[in-house]
C-alpha positions in Angstrom: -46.4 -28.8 -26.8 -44.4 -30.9 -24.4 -45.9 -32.8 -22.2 -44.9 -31.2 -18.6 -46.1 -27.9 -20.7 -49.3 -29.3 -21.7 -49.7 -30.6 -17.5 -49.0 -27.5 -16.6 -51.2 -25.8 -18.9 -54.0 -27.8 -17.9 -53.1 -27.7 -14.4 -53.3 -23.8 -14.5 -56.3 -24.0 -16.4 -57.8 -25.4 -13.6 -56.9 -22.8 -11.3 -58.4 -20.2 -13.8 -61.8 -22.4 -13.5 -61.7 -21.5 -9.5 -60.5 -18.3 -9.8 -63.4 -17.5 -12.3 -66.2 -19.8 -9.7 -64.9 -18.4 -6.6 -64.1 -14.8 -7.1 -65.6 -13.8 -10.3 -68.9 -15.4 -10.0 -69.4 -15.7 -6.0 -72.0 -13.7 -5.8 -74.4 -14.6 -9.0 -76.8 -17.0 -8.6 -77.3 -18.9 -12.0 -75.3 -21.6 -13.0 -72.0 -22.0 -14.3 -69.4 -24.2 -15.1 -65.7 -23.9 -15.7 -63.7 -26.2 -17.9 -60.1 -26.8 -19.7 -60.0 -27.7 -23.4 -57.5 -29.0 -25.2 -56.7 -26.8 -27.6 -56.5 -22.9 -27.8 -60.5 -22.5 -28.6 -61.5 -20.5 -25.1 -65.0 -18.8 -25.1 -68.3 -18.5 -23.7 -71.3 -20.5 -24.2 -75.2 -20.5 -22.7 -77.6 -23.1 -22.9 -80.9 -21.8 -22.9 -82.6 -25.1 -22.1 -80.7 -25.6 -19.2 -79.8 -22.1 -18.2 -76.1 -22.6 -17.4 -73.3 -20.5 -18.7 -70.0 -22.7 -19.5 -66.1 -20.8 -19.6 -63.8 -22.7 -21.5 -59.9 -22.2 -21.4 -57.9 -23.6 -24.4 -54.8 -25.5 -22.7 -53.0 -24.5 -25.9 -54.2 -20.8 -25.2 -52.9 -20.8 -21.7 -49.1 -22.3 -23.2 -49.3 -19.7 -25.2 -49.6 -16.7 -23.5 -46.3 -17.9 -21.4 -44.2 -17.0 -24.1 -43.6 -13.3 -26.1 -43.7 -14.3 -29.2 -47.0 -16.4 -28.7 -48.4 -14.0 -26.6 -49.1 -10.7 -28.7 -51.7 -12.4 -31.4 -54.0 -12.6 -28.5 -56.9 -9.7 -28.2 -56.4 -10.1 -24.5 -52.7 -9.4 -24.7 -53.9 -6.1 -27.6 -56.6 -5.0 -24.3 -53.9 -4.8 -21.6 -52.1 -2.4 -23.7 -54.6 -0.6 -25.6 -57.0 -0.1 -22.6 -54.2 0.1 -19.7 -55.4 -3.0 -17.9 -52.9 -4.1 -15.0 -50.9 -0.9 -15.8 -50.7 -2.1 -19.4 -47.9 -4.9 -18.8 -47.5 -8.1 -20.4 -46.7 -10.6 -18.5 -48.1 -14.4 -18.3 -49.9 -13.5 -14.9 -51.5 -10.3 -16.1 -52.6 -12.1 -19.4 -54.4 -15.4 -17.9 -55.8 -13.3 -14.8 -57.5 -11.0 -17.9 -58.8 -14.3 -19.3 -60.8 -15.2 -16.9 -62.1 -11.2 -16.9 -62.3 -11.2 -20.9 -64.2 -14.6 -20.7 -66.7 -13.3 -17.5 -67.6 -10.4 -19.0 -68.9 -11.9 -22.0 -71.0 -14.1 -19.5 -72.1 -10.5 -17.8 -72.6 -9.5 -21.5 -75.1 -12.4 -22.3 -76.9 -12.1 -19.1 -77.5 -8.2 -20.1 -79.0 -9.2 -23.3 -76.3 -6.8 -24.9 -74.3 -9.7 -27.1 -75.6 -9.6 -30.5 -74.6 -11.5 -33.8 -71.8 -10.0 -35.2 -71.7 -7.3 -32.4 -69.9 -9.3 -29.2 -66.9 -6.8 -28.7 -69.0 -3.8 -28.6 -69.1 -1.1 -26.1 -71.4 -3.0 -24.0 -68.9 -5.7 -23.6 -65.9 -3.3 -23.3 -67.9 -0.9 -20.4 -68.1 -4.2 -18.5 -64.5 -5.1 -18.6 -63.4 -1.4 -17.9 -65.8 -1.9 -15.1 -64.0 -5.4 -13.7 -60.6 -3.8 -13.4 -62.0 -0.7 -12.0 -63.8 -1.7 -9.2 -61.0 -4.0 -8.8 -62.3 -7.3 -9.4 -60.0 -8.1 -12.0 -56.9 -7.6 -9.4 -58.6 -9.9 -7.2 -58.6 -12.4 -9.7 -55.1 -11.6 -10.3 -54.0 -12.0 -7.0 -55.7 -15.4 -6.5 -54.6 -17.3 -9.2 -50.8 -15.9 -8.1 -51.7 -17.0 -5.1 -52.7 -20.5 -5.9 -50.1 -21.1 -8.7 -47.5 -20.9 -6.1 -49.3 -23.1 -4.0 -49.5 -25.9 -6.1 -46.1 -25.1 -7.5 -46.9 -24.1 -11.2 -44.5 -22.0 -13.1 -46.7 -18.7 -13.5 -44.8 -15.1 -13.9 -45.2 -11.9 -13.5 -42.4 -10.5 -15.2 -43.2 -8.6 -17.9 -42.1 -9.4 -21.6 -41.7 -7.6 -25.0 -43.5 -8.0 -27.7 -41.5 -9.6 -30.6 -40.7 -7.6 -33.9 -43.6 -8.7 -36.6 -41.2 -8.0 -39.5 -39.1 -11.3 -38.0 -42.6 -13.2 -37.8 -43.1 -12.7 -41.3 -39.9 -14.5 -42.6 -41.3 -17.8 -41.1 -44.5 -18.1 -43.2 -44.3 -18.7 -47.0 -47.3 -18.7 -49.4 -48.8 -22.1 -50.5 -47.6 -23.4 -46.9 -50.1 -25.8 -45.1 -51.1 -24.2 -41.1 -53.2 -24.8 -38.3 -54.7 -22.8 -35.9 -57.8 -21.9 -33.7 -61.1 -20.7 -34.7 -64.3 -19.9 -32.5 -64.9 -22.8 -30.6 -62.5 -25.3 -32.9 -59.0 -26.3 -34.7 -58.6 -25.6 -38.7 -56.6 -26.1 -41.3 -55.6 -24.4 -43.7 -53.1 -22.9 -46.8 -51.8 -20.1 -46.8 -52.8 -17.5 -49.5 -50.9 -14.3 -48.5 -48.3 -13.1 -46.0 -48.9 -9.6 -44.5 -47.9 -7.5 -42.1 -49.0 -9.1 -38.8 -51.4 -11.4 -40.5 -51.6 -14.6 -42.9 -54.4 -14.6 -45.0 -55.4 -18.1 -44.8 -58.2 -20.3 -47.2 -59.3 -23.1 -45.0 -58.9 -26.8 -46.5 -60.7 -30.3 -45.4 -63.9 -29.4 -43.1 -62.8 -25.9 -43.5 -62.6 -25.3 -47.4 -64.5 -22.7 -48.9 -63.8 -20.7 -46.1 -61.5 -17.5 -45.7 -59.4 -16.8 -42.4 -57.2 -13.7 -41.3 -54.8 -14.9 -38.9 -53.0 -13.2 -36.0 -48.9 -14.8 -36.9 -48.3 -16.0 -33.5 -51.7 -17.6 -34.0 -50.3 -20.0 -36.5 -48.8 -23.3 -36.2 -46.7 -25.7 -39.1 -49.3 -27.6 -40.5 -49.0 -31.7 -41.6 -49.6 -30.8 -45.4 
């Protein structure tokens, strides 16, 4: 990532943080704080001993989801579409405002007691985020972070893109080649094993060995191997 990209990511990731504190989260009461991470990990953690909730947006994530053929490995990019979100249009706007709802509504999931290992999308989650765009929440937190992207200048569309053709994707992954990408809460690496149709099938080497990954394409980056 170049560097003014990687400013800007952060810079925007920042104005996700108050978009998610100020108009997501206004009118709960626990705890919760907002950060920027430097690479494309973003999730949703709670601390039971302290009882605060923390958001984290990947900078790497946010770069991403600025460009189509970066964009479409994302499930927030597959829920705009497959759900209708924001009239079901890609664009970098629509997909960071959904973030921040994606990310929240895991937080409403937790404090539900309705996230469960190896059940976190489930219809519990997914009646929540129908819910945030319903009521109209989520075009609030659209409409802000437009709002203050333009005011502190950053480069934040909301044209709308095509996806990219997978079948051209595929030509630019060979087997035995070495990758890196995100996982939960962390970078891996990785070799590839087998090239599908949207998908790598990817074994995970150093801290990661022993350890099977199916990768989203877009997801993938050239590894140093």
């Amino acid at each position: 990532m170049k560097p003014q990209h990687l400013q800007n990511a952060r810079a925007l990731g920042e104005l996700m943080c108050t978009v998610t504190e100020q108009v997501l989260w206004s009118s709960s009461c626990r705890e919760l704080v907002c950060r920027v991470g430097s690479g494309q990990a973003t999730y949703h953690r709670f601390d039971p001993h302290s009882g605060q909730h923390q958001i984290t947006y990947g900078a790497r994530m946010i770069e991403a989801k600025h460009r189509p053929e970066t964009a479409s490995g994302w499930l927030s990019g597959r829920e705009i579409q497959q759900r209708g979100y924001f009239d079901g249009q890609l664009s970098p706007l629509n997909l960071l405002a959904h973030t921040c709802c994606h990310e929240f509504a895991h937080l409403l999931q937790h404090s539900a007691g309705q996230r469960f290992r190896g059940s976190v999308h489930n219809r519990h989650f997914y009646r929540i985020l129908d819910d945030l765009h319903a009521s109209g929440r989520a075009g609030e937190a659209r409409e802000a972070l437009s709002d203050l992207a333009a005011r502190h200048e950053l480069p934040l569309s909301p044209d709308g893109f095509a996806l990219p053709d997978p079948t051209i994707d595929r030509a630019n992954w060979v087997v035995g080649e070495s990758v890196s990408f995100a996982a939960g809460r962390g970078e891996r690496e990785g070799e590839i094993l087998r090239v599908n149709r949207k998908t790598c099938t990817v074994r995970g080497t150093g801290l990661s060995r022993g350890v099977r990954y199916r990768v989203p394409m877009q997801l993938l980056r050239k590894g140093s191997g």
